[in-house]
DRENMI-183618 format. One record per residue (C-alpha): z, x, y; residue in one letter. Coordinates in steps of 0.25 Angstrom, whole numbers. Example, Ala and Ser with C-alpha at 12.3 -4.5 7.8 and 13.67 -1.06 7.14 Angstrom:
((31, 49, -18), 'a');
((29, 55, -4), 's');
This chain:
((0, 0, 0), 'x');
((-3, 6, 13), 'x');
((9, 8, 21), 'x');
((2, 1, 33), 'x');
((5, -10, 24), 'x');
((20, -6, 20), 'x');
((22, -5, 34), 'x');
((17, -18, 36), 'x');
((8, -13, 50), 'x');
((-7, -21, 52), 'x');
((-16, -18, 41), 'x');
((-27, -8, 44), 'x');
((-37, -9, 32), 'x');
((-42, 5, 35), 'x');
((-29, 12, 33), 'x');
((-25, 4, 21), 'x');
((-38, 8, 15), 'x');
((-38, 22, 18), 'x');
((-22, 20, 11), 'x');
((-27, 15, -2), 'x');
((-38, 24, -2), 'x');
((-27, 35, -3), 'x');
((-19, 29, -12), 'x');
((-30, 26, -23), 'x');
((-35, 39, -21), 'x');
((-21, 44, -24), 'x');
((-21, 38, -37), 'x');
((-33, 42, -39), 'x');
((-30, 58, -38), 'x');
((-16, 58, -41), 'x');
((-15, 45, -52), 'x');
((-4, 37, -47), 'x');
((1, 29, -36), 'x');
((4, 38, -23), 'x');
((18, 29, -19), 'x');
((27, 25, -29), 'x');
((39, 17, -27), 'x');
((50, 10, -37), 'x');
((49, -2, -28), 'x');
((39, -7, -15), 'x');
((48, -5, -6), 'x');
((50, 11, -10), 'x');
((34, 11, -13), 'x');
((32, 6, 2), 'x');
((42, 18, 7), 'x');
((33, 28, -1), 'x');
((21, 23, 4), 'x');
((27, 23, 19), 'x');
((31, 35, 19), 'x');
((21, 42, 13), 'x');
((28, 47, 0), 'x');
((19, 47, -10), 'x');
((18, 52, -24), 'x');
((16, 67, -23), 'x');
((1, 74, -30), 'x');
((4, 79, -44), 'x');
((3, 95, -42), 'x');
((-9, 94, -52), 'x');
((-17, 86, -42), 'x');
((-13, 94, -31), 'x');
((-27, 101, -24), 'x');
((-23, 104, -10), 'x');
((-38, 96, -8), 'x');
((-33, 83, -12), 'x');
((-17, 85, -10), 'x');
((-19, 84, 4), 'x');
((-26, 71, 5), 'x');
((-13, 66, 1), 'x');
């Protein structure tokens, strides 16, 4: 969920996109979720903050890492 959303500002389609776009490609490269939380409201704190599961050192090039 975009944290626009969490935060419950105006909707601006462009940036959710660009969000989602992130996070799918997260999954993609890394292969789970990027925010995890043992309930919503602790998911919502992760996403807010910006605390995100970390990339596995395997997968760490410095090329893709960054994007992140």
């Amino acid at each position: 969920m975009d944290p626009d959303i969490v935060r419950k500002v105006p909707y601006d389609g462009f940036a959710a996109d660009v969000w989602a776009a992130g996070v799918v490609l997260y999954i993609i490269y890394v292969g789970k979720l990027p925010f995890y939380g043992e309930f919503q409201e602790d998911l919502f704190r992760r996403i807010q903050n910006g605390k995100y599961t970390p990339v596995p050192p395997e997968l760490a090039d410095p090329k893709i890492v960054t994007l992140f």
